[in-house]
N, C-alpha and C positions, 0 to 999 in steps of 0.2 A: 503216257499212263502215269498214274498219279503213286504211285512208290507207298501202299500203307500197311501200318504195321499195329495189331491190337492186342494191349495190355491188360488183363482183365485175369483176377485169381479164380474166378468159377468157368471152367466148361464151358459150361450152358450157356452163360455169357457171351462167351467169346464165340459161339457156333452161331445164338439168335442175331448178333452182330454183324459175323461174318454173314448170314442170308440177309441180310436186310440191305448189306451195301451191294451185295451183288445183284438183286432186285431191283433195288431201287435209286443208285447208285451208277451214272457210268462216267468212265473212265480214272477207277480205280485198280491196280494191282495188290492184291494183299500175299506182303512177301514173307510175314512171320505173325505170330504170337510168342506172346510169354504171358507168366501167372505171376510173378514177384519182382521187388524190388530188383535184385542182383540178376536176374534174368531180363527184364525189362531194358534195363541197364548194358546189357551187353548186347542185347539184339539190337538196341539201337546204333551201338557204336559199329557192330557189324554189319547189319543191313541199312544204316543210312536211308531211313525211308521218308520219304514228304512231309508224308502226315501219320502221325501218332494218335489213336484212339487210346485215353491213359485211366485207366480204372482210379480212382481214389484211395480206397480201404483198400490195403493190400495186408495177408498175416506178416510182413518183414517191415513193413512201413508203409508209407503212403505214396503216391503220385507225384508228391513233390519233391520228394527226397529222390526219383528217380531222374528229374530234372534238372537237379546239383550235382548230380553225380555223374551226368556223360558231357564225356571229350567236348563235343559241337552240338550245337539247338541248333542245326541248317535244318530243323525242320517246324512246323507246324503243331501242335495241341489241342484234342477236342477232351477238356477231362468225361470224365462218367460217374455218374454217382447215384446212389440210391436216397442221397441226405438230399430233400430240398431245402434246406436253409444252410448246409453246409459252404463255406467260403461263397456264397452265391455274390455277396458283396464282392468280395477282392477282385473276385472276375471282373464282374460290369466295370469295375476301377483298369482293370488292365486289360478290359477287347478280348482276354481270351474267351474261345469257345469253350461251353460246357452241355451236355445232356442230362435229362434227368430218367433214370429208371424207374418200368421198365421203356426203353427208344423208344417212341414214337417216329415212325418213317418218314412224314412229313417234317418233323423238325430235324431228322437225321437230315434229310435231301439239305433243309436251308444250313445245316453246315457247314455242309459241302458244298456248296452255292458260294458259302460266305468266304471259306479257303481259297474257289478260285479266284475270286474276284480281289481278294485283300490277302494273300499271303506275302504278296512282295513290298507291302507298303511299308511297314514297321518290321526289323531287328528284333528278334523271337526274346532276346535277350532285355531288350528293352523294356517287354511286355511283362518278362520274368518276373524283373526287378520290381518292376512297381507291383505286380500281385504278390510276392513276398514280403514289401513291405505293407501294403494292404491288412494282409494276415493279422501279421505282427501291430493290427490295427493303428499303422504311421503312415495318415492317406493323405503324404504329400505329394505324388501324382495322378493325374488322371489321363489314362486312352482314349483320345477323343475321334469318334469316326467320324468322317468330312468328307464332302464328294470327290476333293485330291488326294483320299486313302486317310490312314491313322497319323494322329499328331498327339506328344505327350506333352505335357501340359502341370504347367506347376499349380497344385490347388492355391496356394495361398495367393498367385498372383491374379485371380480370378476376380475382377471385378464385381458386375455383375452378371444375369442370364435374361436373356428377355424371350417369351413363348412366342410363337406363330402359327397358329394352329398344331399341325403333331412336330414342326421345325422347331429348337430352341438355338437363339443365338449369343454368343458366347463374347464377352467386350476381355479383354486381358490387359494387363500390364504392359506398355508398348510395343502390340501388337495388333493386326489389322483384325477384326470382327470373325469367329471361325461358325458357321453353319452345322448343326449337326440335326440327323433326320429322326429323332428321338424328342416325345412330348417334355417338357417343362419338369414336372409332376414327376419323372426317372428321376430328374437330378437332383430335386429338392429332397428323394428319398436318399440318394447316395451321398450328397455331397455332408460334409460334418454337419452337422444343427449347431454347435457351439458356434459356428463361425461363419453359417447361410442362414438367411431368414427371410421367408417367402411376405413381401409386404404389399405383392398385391396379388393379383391374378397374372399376370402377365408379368413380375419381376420378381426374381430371387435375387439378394445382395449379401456382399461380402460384409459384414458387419464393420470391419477394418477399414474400408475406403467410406467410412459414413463422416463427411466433415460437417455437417450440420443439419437438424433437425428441423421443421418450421411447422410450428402449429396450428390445427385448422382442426375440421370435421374429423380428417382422416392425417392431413397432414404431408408434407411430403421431405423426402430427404433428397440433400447436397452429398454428391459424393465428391472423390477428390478433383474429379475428372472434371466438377463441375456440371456434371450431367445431376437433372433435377427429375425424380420417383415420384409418383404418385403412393402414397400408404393408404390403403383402403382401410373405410373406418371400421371395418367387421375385425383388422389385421394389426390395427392400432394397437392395443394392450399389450398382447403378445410382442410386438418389436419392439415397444419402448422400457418391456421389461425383460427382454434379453439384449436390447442393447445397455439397458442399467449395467448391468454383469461390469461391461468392459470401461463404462464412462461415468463418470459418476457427477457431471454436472448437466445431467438432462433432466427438463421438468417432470412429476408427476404421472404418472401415466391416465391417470383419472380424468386430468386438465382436461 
């Protein structure tokens, strides 16, 4: 049985929760609740439980501060939140799970789905770190999910990204190609814009590994790697004037 524990300052909260995992939900134990930081915080380091259901908004603090604050992360995080647009970035940056209020059942089950299957892959701590610094809007890692579990991943040594239908594959800094089951279009929204730039349909590039440009219709770019992009001509303007920013001997964008 799966050891969980639900943090959440409203009741009502915490009761619609608790029916919904017992519903719809098997093979969980639910071994406590708390409503606050300092409660949160101590139930966890007492009850030791798998998985943690972590309210966001709390009146003592927030979710995160309940995470800095206990002994050991030996366990798992689904946050919860009534904000859709709150930290929903840092997440996708660091694989942690989150829900949006009020649960939906179906995406509560794929939670938990997603705990069993990936909770042993990545070091809770690891995932921390990089959604803390997320936060703090400093997205120099990313949690990348791959059919051999989670791999973190430095942004800046990120090549480039090439689509495959809803697969995007990942070229890095001397390492082997990583596979991830996530369309194109997620990363180009998460990854910085100062320093991705979507140049075709099928490529998003690191603006930094751009060794040379070659003009044409659309044109295409030399990265370091030697590997040679297609820039489609709809994409032309826009890349040759956010790559202007960092170089400033490239022609016209007009040309």
């Amino acid at each position: 049985m799966i050891r969980t524990l639900i943090i959440d300052d409203e009741m009502k909260s915490q009761a619609t929760l608790h029916k919904l995992l017992e519903k719809y939900c098997n093979g969980l134990e639910i071994v406590g609740f708390a409503n606050n930081v300092k409660s949160g915080v101590k139930a966890i380091n007492d009850l030791k439980p798998d998985l943690v259901f972590l309210d966001i908004s709390m009146p003592d603090g927030d979710g995160f501060e309940v995470l800095q604050q206990v002994k050991n992360r030996e366990f798992e995080v689904v946050f919860t939140t009534a904000f859709n647009d709150y930290a929903i970035k840092a997440f996708q940056f660091s694989a942690l799970h989150y829900l949006l209020k009020p649960i939906n059942y179906i995406e509560l089950q794929h939670a938990v789905e997603r705990y069993k299957e990936s909770h042993q892959d990545l070091d809770l701590n690891e995932k921390i770190q990089v959604l803390f610094d997320s936060l703090n809007n400093q997205h120099k890692k990313i949690v990348l999910p791959t059919s051999n579990g989670l791999k973190v991943v430095e942004v800046e040594n990120i090549i480039y990204c090439r689509a495959d239908g809803s697969y995007t594959h990942f070229y890095i800094v001397d390492e082997d190609p990583i596979m991830v089951s996530k369309a194109l279009s997620n990363f180009e929204e998460l990854l910085p814009s100062e320093l991705f730039c979507r140049v075709h349909n099928k490529h998003l590039i690191n603006l930094n590994f751009v060794d040379n440009y070659v003009k044409g219709r659309g044109g295409k770019v030399i990265l370091e790697n030697k590997k040679e992009i297609e820039v489609s001509e709809g994409r032309k303007a826009e890349f040759l004037s956010r790559l202007k920013k960092i170089a400033d001997f490239l022609p016209d964008s007009k040309k």
